[in-house]
C-alpha positions in Angstrom: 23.9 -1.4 13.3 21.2 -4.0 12.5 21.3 -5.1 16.1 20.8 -2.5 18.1 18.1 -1.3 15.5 16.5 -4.5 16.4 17.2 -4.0 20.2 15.3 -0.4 19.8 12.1 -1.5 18.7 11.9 -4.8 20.9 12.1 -1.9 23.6 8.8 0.2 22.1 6.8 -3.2 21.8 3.8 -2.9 23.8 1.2 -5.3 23.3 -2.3 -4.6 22.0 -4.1 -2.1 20.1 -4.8 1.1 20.2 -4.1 4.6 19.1 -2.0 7.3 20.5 0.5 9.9 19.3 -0.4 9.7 15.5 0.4 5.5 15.8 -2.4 3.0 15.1 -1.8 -0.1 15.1 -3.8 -3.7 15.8 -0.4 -6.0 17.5 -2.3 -9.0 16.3 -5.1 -10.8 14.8 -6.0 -14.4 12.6 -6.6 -14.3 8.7 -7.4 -18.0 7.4 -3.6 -19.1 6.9 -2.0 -17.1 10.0 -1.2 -14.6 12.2 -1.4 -10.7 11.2 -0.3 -7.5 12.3 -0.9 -4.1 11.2 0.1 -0.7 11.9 -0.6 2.9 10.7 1.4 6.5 11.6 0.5 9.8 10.0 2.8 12.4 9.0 0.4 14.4 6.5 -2.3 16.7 7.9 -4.8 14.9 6.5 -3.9 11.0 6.8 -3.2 9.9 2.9 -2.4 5.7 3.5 -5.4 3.9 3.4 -5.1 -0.2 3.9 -7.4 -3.1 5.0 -7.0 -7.0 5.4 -10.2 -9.1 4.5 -10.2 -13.1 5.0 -13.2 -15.2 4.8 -15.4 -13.7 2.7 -13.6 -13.9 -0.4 -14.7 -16.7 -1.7 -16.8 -17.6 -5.2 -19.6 -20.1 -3.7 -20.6 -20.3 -0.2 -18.2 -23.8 0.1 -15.8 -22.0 -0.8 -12.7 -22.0 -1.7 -12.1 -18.7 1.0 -9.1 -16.5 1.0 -7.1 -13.8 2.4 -7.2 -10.0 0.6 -4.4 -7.6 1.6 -4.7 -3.7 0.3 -2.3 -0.9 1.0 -3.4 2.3 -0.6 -0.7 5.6 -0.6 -2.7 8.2 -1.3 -1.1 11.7 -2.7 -2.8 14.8 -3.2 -5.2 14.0 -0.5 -6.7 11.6 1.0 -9.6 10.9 -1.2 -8.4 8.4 -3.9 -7.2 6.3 -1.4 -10.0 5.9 1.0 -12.1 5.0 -2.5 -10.3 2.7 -3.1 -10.1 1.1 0.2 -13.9 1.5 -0.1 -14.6 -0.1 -3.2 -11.9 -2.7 -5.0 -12.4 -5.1 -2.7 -16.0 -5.4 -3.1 -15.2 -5.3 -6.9 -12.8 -7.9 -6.7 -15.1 -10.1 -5.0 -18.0 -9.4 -7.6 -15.9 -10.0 -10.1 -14.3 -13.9 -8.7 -17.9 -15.0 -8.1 -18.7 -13.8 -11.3 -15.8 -15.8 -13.0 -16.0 -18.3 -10.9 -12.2 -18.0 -10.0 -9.3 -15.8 -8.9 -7.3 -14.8 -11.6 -5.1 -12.4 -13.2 -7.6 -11.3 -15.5 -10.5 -10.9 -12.6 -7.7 -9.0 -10.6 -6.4 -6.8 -13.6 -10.7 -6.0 -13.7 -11.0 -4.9 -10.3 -8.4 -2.3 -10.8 -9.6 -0.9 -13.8 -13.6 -1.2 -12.6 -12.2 0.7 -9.8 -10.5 3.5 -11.9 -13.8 3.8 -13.9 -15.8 3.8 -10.9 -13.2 7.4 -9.5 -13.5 8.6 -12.7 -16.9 9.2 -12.4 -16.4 10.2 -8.9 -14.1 13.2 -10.8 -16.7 13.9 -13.7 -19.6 14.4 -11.7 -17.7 16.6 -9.3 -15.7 18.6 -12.1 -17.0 21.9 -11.3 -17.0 21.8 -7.7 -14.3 20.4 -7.0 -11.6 19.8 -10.0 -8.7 19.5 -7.4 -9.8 16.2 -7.3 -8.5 15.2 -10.8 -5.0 15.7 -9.4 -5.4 13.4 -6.5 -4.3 9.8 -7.1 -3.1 6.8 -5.0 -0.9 3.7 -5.2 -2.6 0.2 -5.0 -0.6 -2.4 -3.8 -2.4 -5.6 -3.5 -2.4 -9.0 -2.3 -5.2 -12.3 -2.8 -4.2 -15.7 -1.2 -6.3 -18.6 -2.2 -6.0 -22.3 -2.8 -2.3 -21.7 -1.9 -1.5 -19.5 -4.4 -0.6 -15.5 -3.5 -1.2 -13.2 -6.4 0.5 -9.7 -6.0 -0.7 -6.5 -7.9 0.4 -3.1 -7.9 0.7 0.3 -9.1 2.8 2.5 -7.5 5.5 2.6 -5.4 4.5 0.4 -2.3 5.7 -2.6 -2.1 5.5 -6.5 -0.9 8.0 -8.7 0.6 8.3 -12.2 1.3 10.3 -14.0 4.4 11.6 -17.2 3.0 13.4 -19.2 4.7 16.6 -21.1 4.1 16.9 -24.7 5.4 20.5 -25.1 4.9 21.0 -22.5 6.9 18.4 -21.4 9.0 18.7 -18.2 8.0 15.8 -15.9 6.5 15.7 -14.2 3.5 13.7 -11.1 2.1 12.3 -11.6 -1.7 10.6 -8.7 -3.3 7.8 -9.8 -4.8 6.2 -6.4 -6.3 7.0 -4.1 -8.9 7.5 -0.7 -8.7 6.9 2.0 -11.3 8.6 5.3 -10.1 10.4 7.5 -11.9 13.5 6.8 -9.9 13.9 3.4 -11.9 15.7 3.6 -15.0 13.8 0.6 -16.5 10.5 2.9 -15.3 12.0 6.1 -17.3 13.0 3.8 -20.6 9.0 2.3 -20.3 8.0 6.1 -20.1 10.2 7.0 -23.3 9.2 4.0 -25.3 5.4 5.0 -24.5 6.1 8.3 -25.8 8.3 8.7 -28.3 7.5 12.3 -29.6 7.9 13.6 -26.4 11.4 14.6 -24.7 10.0 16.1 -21.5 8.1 12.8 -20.5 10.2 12.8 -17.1 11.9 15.6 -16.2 14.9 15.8 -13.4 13.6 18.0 -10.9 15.5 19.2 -7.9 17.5 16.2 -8.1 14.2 13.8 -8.4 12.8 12.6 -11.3 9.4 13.6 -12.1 6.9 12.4 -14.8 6.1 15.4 -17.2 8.1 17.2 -14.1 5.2 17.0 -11.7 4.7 13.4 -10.4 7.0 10.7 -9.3 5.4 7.3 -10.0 4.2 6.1 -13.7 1.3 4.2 -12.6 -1.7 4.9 -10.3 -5.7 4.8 -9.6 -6.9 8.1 -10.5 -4.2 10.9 -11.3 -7.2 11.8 -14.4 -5.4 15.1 -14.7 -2.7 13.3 -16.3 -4.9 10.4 -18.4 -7.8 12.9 -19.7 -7.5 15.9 -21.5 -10.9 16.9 -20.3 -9.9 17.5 -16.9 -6.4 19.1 -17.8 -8.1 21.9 -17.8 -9.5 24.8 -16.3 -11.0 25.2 -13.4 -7.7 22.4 -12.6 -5.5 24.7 -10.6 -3.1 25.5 -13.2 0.1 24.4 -11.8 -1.2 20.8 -13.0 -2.4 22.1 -16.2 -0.1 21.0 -19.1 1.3 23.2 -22.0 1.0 20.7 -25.2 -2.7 18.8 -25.2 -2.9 15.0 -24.1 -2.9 13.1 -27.1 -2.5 10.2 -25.1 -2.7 8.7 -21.3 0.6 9.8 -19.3 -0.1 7.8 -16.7 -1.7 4.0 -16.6 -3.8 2.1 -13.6 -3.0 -1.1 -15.1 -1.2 -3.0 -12.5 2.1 -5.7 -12.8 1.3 -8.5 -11.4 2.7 -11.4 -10.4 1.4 -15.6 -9.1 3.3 -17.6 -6.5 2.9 -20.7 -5.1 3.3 -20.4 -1.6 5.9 -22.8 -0.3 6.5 -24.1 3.2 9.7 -22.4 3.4 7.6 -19.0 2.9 7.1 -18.0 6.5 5.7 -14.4 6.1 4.6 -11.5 3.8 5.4 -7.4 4.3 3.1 -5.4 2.8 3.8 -1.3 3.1 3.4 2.3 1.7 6.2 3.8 0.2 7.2 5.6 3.9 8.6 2.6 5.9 10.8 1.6 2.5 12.5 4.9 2.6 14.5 4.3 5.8 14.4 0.3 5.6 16.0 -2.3 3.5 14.1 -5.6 2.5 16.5 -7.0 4.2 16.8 -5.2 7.2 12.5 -5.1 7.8 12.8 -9.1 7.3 15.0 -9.2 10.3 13.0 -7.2 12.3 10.2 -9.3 11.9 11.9 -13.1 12.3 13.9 -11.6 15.5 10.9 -10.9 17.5 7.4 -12.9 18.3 4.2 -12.3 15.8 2.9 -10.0 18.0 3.1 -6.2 17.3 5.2 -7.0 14.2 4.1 -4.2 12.6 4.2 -2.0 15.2 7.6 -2.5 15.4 8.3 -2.2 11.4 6.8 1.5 12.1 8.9 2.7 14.6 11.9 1.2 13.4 11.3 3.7 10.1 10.3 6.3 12.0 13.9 5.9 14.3 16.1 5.7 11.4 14.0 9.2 10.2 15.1 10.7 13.5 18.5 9.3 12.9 18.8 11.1 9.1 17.7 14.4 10.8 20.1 14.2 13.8 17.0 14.4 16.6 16.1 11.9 19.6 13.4 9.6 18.3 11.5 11.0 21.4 11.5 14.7 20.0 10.7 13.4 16.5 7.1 11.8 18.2 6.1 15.4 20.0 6.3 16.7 16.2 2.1 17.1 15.4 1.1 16.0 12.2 1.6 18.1 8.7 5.0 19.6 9.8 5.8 15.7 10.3 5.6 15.2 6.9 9.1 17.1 6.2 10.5 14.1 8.4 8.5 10.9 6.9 5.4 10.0 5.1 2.1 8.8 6.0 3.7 5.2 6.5 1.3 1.6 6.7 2.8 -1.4 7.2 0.8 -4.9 7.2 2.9 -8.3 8.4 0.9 -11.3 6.8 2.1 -14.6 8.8 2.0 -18.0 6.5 1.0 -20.9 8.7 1.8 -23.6 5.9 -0.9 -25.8 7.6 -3.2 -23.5 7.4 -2.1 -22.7 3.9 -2.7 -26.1 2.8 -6.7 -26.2 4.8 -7.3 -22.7 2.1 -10.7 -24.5 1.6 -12.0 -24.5 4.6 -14.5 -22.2 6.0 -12.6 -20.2 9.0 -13.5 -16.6 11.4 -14.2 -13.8 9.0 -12.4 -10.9 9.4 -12.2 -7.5 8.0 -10.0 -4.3 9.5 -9.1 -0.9 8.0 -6.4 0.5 8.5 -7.1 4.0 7.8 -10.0 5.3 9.9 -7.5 7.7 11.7 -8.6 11.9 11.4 -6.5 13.9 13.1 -8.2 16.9 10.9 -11.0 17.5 13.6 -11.4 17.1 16.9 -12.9 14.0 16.8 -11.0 10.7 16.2 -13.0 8.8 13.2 -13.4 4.9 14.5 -11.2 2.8 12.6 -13.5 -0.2 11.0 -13.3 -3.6 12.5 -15.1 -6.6 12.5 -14.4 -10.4 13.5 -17.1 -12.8 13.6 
């Protein structure tokens, strides 16, 4: 099965970049320690993932050290958590290391929550005109190399996944490296209880889906305020997110798990990606896809490999599910983003050396109007 899944997508490669048929993708590009690839399809009618790769201008002096920022943002709701985020942690994460002179946990745990202040104002000073956007919230997955060390922080349900390989055998092997915090997870559900002892109806089973106090499906998340502030759970909030009991306390949290590695020459590449392309692939099965083919259009491929095995589950030609137009395509898949981060471990080992700066967003895509939004890229 693997192999002809593999066989299928080496037959969609086309090199590049471009946009067409609600794909974006950039086939290849250079961060500091590697090759990357990245890759964007909508399925909502407004486009909800939000992602972005910065390298070289992360640093905390102008020697240096430099490093490699990775941000995958699956909006839900609407669109607008998401592209504030993609707007603004960065930045604050890069305040924040010059500030401490460092990359650490602590400067990365920061950024997150100077980032959920900073949409919480967005929210309060909005509150009257538009309190729909208290109920709009986005998962943050996250990932800094520096000195030869990747940290990994995230809330939500994306997730990141390593390609290591295996001498003895030659063989490579995917190694989550995230965690997730959705509803779906017993350990997530037994946090949830523990958290909230007097209440029974924390997460609710809901048509066969777990739910957090029935309504959403993941524990942790930038913004979501409808669920963290009783102020803005609440009329005018549309009232099928208004509560029955008060909040005595936050339901939801935007403090992210993360985790430090030191990257090994054995670690060959990194899959970052939205909660869509993990739905119809394995760990496994994406790793594969990625050593069995050449760097370029990695992610592509990763895309439309998902978007094949969504085809498959609803018994249509892969070519029918493509003339589907955004919106109605979201009954088939989600918005899905996929980012391949290649490890070049001499590169790796070079970290404090000045190299090309480079900063792309993967989410400028509108299909909303008329007019295609330009997708922000930069390389000098």
């Amino acid at each position: 099965m693997l192999s002809s899944l593999i066989n299928f997508v080496k037959a969609c490669w086309r090199p590049g970049e471009g946009f067409r048929a609600l794909l974006w993708f950039k086939d290849i590009g250079h961060h500091l320690n590697g090759d990357f690839s990245m890759a964007v399809v909508q399925a909502n009618n407004l486009l909800e993932d939000q992602s972005q790769i910065e390298s070289g201008s992360l640093s905390f002096h102008e020697s240096g050290p430099y490093g490699t920022f990775i941000g995958v943002y699956d909006g839900h709701g609407g669109p607008e958590t998401s592209r504030y985020v993609n707007d603004n942690l960065f930045h604050n994460l890069k305040r924040l290391a010059s500030e401490q002179n460092s990359i650490s946990v602590d400067v990365i745990r920061k950024a997150f929550r100077v980032t959920e202040e900073g949409f919480l104002s967005v929210v309060a000073k909005q509150w009257k005109v538009k309190p729909q956007l208290a109920a709009v919230g986005t998962c943050c997955l996250v990932g800094v190399i520096c000195s030869g060390s990747l940290y990994i922080a995230n809330v939500g349900d994306s997730r990141a996944v390593l390609g290591r390989g295996v001498k003895a055998t030659g063989e490579v092997v995917a190694v989550q490296l995230s965690v997730e915090h959705n509803a779906s997870i017993e350990s997530v559900r037994q946090e949830l209880h523990t958290l909230h002892p007097d209440d029974p109806q924390i997460v609710v089973l809901k048509h066969n889906v777990w739910r957090v106090k029935g309504l959403i499906q993941i524990s942790r998340s930038i913004g979501d305020v409808y669920l963290k502030k009783a102020e803005f759970n609440k009329e005018p909030l549309y009232a099928k997110f208004r509560l029955r009991d008060p909040i005595r306390r936050p339901i939801l949290s935007s403090d992210p798990s993360i985790s430090v590695h030191e990257i090994q020459p054995h670690d060959e590449f990194l899959i970052f990606a939205s909660d869509g392309l993990w739905e119809h692939l394995s760990n496994q099965d994406a790793v594969d896809i990625v050593q069995s083919n050449p760097h370029n259009g990695s992610a592509k491929r990763l895309v439309k490999a998902a978007l094949h095995e969504a085809a498959k589950k609803r018994e249509m030609r892969y070519s029918d599910l493509k003339k589907i137009e955004r919106g109605v395509r979201r009954h088939f898949h989600d918005d899905i983003t996929v980012v391949v981060v290649f490890l070049d471990s001499n590169l790796v080992s070079k970290a404090g050396i000045k190299g090309p700066t480079v900063s792309l967003r993967g989410g400028g895509i509108n299909l909303s109007s008329k007019t295609l939004a330009p997708l922000a890229a930069t390389t000098t």
